[in-house]
N, C-alpha and C positions, 0 to 999 in steps of 0.2 A: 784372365783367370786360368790358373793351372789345371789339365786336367779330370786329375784327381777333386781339387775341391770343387770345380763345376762337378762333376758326376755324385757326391756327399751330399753338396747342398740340394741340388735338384730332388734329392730326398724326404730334404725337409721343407715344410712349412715357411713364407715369408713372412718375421714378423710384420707389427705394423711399427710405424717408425715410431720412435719418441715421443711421446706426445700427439700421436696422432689420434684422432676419433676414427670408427669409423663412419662413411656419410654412409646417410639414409639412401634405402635402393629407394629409386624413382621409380615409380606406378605408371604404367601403362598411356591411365589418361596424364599425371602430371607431364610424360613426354611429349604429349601429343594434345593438352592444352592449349597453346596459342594457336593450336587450328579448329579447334572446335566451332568458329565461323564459318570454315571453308564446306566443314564436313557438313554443317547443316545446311549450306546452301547445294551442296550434294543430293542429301537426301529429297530435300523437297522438289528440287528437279526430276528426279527418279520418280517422286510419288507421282507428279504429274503427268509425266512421259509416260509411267505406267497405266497409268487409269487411262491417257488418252490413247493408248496402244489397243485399250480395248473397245475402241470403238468402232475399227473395222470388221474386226469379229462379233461386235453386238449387230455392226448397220447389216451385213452379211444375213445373219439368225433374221432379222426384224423384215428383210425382205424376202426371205425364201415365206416368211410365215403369211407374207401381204402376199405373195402371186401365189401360194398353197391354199390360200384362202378361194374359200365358195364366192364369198362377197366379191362385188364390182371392184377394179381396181382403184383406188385412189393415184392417179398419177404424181400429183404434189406432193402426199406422203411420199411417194416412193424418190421422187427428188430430192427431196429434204434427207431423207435417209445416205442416200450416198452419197451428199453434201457434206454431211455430219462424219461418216464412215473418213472421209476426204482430209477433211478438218483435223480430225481424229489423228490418222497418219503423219498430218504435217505436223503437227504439236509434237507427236513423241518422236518424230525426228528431230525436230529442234532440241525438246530436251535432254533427249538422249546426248547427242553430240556436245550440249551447251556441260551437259554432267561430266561424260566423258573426257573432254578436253581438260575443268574445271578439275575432277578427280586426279587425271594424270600430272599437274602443274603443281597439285597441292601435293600429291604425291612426289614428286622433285624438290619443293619448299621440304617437308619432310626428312627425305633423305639428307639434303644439304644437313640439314642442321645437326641429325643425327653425326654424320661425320664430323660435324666442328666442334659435337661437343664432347665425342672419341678422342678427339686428336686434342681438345685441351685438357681432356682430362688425362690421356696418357701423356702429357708434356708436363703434369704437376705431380703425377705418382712418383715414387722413389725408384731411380733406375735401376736397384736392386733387384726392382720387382721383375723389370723385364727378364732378366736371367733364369727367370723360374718358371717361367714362360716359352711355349714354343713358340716358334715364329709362324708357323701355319695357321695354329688355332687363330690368333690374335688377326693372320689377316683376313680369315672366314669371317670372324667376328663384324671389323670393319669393312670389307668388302661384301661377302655374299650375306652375311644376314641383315645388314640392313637394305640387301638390293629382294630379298626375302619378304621385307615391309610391305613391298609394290601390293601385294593380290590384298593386304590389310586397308589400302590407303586408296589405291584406284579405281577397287573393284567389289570388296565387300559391299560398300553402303547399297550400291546397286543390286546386286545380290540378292540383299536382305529383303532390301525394298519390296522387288520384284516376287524372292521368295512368300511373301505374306501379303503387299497389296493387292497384287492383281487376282490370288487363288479366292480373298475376301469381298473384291467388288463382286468377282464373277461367281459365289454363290451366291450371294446377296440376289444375282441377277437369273439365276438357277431358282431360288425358293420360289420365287414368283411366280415360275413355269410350272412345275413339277417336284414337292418335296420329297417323294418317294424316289424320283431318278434320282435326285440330288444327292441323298446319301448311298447308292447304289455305287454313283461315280466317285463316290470318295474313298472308296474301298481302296484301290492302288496307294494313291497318299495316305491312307492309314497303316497300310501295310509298310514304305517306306520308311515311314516315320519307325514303327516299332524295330527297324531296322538299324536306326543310326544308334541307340546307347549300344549295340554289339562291338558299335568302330571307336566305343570309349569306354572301354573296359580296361581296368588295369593293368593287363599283360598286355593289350595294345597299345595305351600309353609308354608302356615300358619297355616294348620293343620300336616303339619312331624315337625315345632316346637315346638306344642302342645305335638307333640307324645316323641319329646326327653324330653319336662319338664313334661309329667307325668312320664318317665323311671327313670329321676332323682328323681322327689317326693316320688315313691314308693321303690328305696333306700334309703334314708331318714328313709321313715317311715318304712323299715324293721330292718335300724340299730339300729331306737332310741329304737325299740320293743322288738329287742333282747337285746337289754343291761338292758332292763326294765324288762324281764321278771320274774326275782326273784322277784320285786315288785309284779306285775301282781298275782303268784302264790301265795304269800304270804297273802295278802288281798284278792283274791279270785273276783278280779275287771276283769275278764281279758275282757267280753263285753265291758265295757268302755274302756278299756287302748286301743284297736286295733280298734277302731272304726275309726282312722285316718289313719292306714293302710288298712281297708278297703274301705276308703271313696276314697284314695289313690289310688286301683286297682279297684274300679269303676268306677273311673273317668276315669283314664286312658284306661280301658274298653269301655268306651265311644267315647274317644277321637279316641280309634281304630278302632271302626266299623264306624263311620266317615268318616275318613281317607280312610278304605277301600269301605267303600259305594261309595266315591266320584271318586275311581282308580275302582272301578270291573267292570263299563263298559268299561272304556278305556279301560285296562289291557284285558279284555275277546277280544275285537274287534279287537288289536294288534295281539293278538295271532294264529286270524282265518284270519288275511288275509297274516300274514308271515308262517302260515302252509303250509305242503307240499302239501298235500291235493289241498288248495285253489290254489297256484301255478300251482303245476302240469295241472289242471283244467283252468288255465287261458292260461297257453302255449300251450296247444290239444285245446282249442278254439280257439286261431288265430290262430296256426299252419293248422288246417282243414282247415279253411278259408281261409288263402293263397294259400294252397294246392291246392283242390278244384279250386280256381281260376288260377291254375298254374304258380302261380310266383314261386313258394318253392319246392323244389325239395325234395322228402322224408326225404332222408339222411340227412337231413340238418337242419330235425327237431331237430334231435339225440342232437347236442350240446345245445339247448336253452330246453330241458330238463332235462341233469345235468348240467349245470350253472347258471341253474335258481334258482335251489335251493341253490345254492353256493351265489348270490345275495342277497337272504334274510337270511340265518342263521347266518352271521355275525350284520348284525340286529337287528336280534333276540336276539342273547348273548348281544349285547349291551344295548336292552329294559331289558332284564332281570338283568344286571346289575347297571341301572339306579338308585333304591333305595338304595343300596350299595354304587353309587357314590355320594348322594346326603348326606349321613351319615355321608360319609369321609369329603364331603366339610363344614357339620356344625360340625365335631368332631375337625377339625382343627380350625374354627374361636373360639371354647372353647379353645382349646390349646393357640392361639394365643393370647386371653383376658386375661390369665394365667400369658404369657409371659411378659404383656404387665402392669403388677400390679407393680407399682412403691416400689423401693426397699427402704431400711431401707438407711439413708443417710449416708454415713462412711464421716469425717474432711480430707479434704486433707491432714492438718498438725495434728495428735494424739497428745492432751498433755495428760502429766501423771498427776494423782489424785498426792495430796501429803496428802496423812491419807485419812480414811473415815466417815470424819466427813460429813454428809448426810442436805444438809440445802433447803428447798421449800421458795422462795419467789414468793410469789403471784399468787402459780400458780392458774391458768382455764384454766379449758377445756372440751370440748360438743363434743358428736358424731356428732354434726350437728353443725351448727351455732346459730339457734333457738332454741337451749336448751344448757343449762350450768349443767352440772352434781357435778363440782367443780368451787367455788367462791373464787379467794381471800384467798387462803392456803397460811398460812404460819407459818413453822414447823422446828424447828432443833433437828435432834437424835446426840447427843452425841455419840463418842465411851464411849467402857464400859454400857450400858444402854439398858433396855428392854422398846419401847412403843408400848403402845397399843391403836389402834384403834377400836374404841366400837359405836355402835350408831343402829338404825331402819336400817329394811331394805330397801335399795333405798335411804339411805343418800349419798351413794358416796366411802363408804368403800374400794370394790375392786377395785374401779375406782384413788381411788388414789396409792394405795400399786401396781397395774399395771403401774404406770407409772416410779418407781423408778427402774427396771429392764427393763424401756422403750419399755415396749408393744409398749406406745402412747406417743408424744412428747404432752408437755402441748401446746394447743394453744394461752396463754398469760404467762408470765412469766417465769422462771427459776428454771429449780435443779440441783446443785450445790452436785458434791459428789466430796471429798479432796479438793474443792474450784473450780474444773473444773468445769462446763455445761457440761451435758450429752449429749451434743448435738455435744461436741468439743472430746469426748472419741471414740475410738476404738469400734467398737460391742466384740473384741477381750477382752480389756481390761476390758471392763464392767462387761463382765459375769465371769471374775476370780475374781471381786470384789464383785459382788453380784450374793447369790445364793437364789434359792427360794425355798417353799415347798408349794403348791399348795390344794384345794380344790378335783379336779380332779385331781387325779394321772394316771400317764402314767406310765405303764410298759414297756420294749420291751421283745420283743418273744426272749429271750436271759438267759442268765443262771442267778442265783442269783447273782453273786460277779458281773459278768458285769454288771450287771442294777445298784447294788450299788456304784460301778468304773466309771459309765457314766461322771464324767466329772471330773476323775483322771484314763482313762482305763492303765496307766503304774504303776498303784496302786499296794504293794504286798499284798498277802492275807491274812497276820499277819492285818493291817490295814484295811481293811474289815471287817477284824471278829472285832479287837476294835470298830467301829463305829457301825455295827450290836449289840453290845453289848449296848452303850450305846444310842441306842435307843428300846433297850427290843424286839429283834427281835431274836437273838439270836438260841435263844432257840428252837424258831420254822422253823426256817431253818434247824437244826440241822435234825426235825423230818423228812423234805422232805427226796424224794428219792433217791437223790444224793446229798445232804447238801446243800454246795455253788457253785455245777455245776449242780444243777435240771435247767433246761429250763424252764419258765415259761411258759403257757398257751402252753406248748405240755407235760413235764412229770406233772406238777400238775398246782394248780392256787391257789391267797391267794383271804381272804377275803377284805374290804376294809381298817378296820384297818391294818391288815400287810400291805395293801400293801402301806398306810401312812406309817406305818414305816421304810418301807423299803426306800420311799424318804426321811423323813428323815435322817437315815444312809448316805444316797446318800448325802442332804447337809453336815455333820458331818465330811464325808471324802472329799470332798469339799473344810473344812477349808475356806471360803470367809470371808472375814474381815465386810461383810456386807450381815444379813440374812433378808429373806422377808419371813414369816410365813402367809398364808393368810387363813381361816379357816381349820388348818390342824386335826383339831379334828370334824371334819364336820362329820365325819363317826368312829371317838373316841367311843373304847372300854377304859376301866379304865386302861387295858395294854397303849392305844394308846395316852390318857392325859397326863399317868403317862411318856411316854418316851417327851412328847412336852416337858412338865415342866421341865425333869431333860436336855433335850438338850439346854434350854433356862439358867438353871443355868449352865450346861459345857460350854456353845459358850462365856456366857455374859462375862469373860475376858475383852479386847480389841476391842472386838466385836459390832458393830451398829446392835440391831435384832430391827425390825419393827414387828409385828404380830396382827394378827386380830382373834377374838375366839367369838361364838355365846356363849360359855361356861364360863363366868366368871371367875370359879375360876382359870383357865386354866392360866389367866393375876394377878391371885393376889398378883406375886411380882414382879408385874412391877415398872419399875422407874416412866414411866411417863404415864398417860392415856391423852388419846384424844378422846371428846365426839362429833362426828360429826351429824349435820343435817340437811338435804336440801344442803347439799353439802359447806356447814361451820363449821370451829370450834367455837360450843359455850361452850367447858368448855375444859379446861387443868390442871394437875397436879397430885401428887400423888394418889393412890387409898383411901389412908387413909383420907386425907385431902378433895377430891372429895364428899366423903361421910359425912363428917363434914362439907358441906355446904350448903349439903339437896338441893342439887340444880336437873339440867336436870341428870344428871350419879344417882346420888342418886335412883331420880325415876323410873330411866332408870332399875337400878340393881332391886331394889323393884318391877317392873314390870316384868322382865324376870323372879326372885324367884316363883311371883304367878303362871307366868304362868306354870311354871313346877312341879308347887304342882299344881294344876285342873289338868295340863295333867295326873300327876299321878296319882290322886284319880281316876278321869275319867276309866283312864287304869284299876287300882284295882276294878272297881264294875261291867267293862264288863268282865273282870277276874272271879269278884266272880260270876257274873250272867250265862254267860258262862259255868263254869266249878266248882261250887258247886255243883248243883243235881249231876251231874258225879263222883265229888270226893266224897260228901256223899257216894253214891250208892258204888263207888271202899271200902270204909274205912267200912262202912256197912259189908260187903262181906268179906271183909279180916280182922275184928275184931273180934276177942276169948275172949269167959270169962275166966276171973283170976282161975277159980276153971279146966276149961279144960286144959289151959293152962298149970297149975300144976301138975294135971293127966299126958299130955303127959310129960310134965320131966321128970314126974316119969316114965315114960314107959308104966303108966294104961289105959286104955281105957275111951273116954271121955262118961258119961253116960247122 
């Protein structure tokens, strides 16, 4: 995709395809339904771990209250007690760990799935869609928010549990003692509590979404930065080029001390009054006072001193995990909105193409509805035939050569490949018919001969190296460090011409009865023309190639040219004929020629301007007269 319409369309809106619905977003629990087994055997592990957690803290209270006692000691009671205390311990170790492990595995089960069901649903969305798309968001998306889910899946049930069972045994065990302490010591956790609708107020919610889209912008702008960087060094711009990376982590800078300006008092105020400190200080004040007035018998203080603090630290874990849960709950409505992108539409009934004779009637079609990028196409590729589409940029060029491997369905009209509607074919069927070779090339993190196999991987490697061959690639694979098993971007990397070429190759062994070349010399070394052109005369056979070239000569033995503009064809036919009519191609070509003689010249005087005094000065330096020169051949010394 040319420039200009990538930067247009990113403007607009992606329809939905042809016929497509959209799907229903998935809820929360429907995501996380077929573990609702796991999680209840979560929770009920937790209840028991928790209630048995407190039986070291009750057997503890029960014997300070048996030796604080006037009465004779009961020795058996006080064995049983620490027994129980004992008992107590080992239980909610056990289920601690047995939850623990149980939550973190279901938690794994979770993510897995969550990822496969990412990755099948971006493999049936329209590849359209991707292009509207950054590449940062979408891998925060699949990466960090569903690694986001962890504190939702591992750690809440426990939490909760903890948050509300243990603080409810332990009054329960409190009223018994003393219901005057009881609500005394609830003061803290009441206070807490009035505390947390502060951290869900609407300008708090609205500034943790601020905070997730500047984590996503500043992805963005680290990806686009690093991909950019060889530009950057090479022109010597790099204050410019990063200036939207750093506008990026200012903002977001911003958006942070915000965020936390508007939590640091709440957050500080939470914290001082579920400390132990303030607790402790709040149970010796009414416990005197009761004391003192003789309702409260010393001993009796003992329990609502360590169960008071047992009331606020599950609280407390909970306050502390509240921005964690809040992360999960908008990392999942991303996942959900993911889910929830209406797929590429498959025919109930597939018919088969019969030939691929490739025909557009009428089509149009807009990112939007208020803009038409194509008008009124109407286009037949012969088999057997190379055409080429040529025009300004922002006429519509990759917008139409995108729709024939059905990125995007046309929103009026019809294309027609073997006389079917693309619309009526298989996604299956389509792409063994038509293969592309792309502007932007994708590699994967995978060896040579697999990148080139990607869509023949039961290919043998005799037919690998022919395709490699005849797209002039060959050669330089050879050089890598494991020929046609070097991994790319871990044993080496190519430049951008190989690594056209090597897509190339990739459609070649392919074999598609129907090729889409879309600026594949976008990044054309004379290696990398020289393979487009010889792959355009090996395919042209039987073959329908479509191809689109900023490079002219790249097209010049095309069968057919098509001069698009403003998203029409106003000229068609031979290139020879084209130009014997002096018409829009004509000028069109006369205009690309000049501009690439000024860019040349252009180039040649900052060249000379540049790097003449330097080369004088070098040829200076390293120039001998004919007479020393001589001398030294001769062996004589220069005088």
């Amino acid at each position: 995709m040319s420039t200009i319409d990538l930067a247009e369309a990113s403007k607009q809106s992606t329809p939905a395809p042809s016929g497509a619905e959209p799907s229903a977003q998935p809820s929360a629990t429907e995501l996380l339904r077929p573990y609702l087994g796991g999680f209840a055997a979560v929770v009920v592990l937790q209840i028991v771990g928790a209630v048995a957690g407190l039986a070291p803290l009750l057997a503890v209270v029960e014997l300070g209250r048996t030796l604080l006692s006037p009465n004779p000691i009961d020795h058996g009671h006080v064995r049983m007690i620490v027994l129980a205390g004992a008992a107590g311990l080992f239980v909610r170790l056990l289920c601690t760990a047995a939850s623990s492990g149980l939550g973190h595995l279901l938690d794994s089960r979770v993510q897995l799935s969550l990822r496969r069901q990412l990755a099948a649903r971006l493999g049936r969305v329209p590849i359209g869609w991707f292009s509207r798309r950054r590449t940062g968001e979408l891998a925060t998306i699949v990466g960090k928010d569903v690694d986001a889910v962890h504190p939702l899946i591992a750690h809440t049930p426990g939490e909760l549990v903890a948050a509300f069972v243990v603080p409810l045994v332990s009054l329960i065990y409190l009223f018994t003692v003393d219901w005057r302490l009881t609500l005394i010591t609830l003061i803290p956790v009441v206070l807490a509590v009035a505390l947390v609708p502060l951290m869900m107020t609407p300008a708090r919610l609205h500034a943790q979404k601020e905070f997730d889209a500047g984590m996503g912008r500043i992805a963005n702008a680290t990806v686009e930065f690093v991909q950019g960087i060889s530009v950057v060094k090479a022109f010597g711009s790099g204050e410019r080029a990063h200036r939207r990376f750093r506008t990026a982590t200012d903002d977001f800078a911003d958006t942070f001390l915000r965020m936390v300006h508007g939590l640091a008092g709440i957050g500080a105020a939470m914290q001082v009054v579920l400390s132990p400190p303030f607790v402790l200080l709040v149970v010796l004040i009414g416990g005197t006072v009761l004391i003192q007035g003789g309702s409260l018998a010393p001993a009796d203080l003992l329990p609502f001193l360590l169960l008071g603090l047992g009331l606020t630290a599950p609280v407390a874990a909970l306050g502390h995990g509240f921005d964690d849960l809040q992360a999960a709950r908008r990392a999942v409505g991303r996942i959900r909105d993911v889910l929830a992108v209406p797929s590429l539409p498959e025919p109930a009934l597939p018919v088969a193409p019969q030939g691929h004779r490739v025909e557009l009637r009428d089509v149009r079609f807009g990112y939007d509805a208020d803009h038409e990028v194509l008008r009124g196409i109407d286009l037949v590729l012969e088999p057997g035939t190379v055409t080429a589409i040529v025009g300004p940029s922002g006429s519509g060029k990759s917008t139409l050569v995108q729709l024939l491997p059905r990125f995007f369905d046309p929103t009026h009209g019809s294309i027609l490949l073997g006389g079917v509607d693309l619309r009526r074919l298989g996604s299956g069927e389509l792409y063994r018919m038509v293969s592309f070779v792309f502007q932007d090339v994708r590699l994967l993190r995978a060896s040579v001969a697999d990148n080139i196999a990607l869509a023949v991987p039961r290919a043998c490697l005799d037919d690998v190296v022919r395709a490699a061959r005849l797209a002039n690639i060959h050669d330089r694979i050879l050089e890598l460090p494991q020929g046609y098993d070097t991994v790319l971007g871990a044993d080496a990397g190519l430049s951008g011409g190989e690594a056209q070429r090597i897509s190339i190759a990739r459609a070649l062994l392919a074999d598609a009865p129907v090729l889409v070349l879309d600026e594949a010399t976008a990044f054309a070394d004379p290696q990398t023309e020289q393979a487009v052109r010889r792959a355009m005369t090996t395919l042209k056979g039987d073959r329908t190639i479509l191809v689109i070239a900023h490079r002219l000569e790249t097209i010049a033995d095309a069968d057919t040219v098509v001069m698009l503009e403003n998203g029409t064809i106003v000229e068609r036919g031979t290139p020879a004929d084209l130009l014997a009519q002096n018409g829009k191609f004509a000028e069109f070509r006369r205009s690309h020629r000049a501009a690439r003689t000024d860019a040349i010249e252009t180039l040649g005087g900052v060249l000379r301007r540049e790097l003449g005094p330097r080369s004088r000065q070098r040829n200076a330096a390293t120039r001998r007269p004919a007479n020393v020169a001589d001398q030294t051949s001769r062996g004589g010394e220069p005088r």
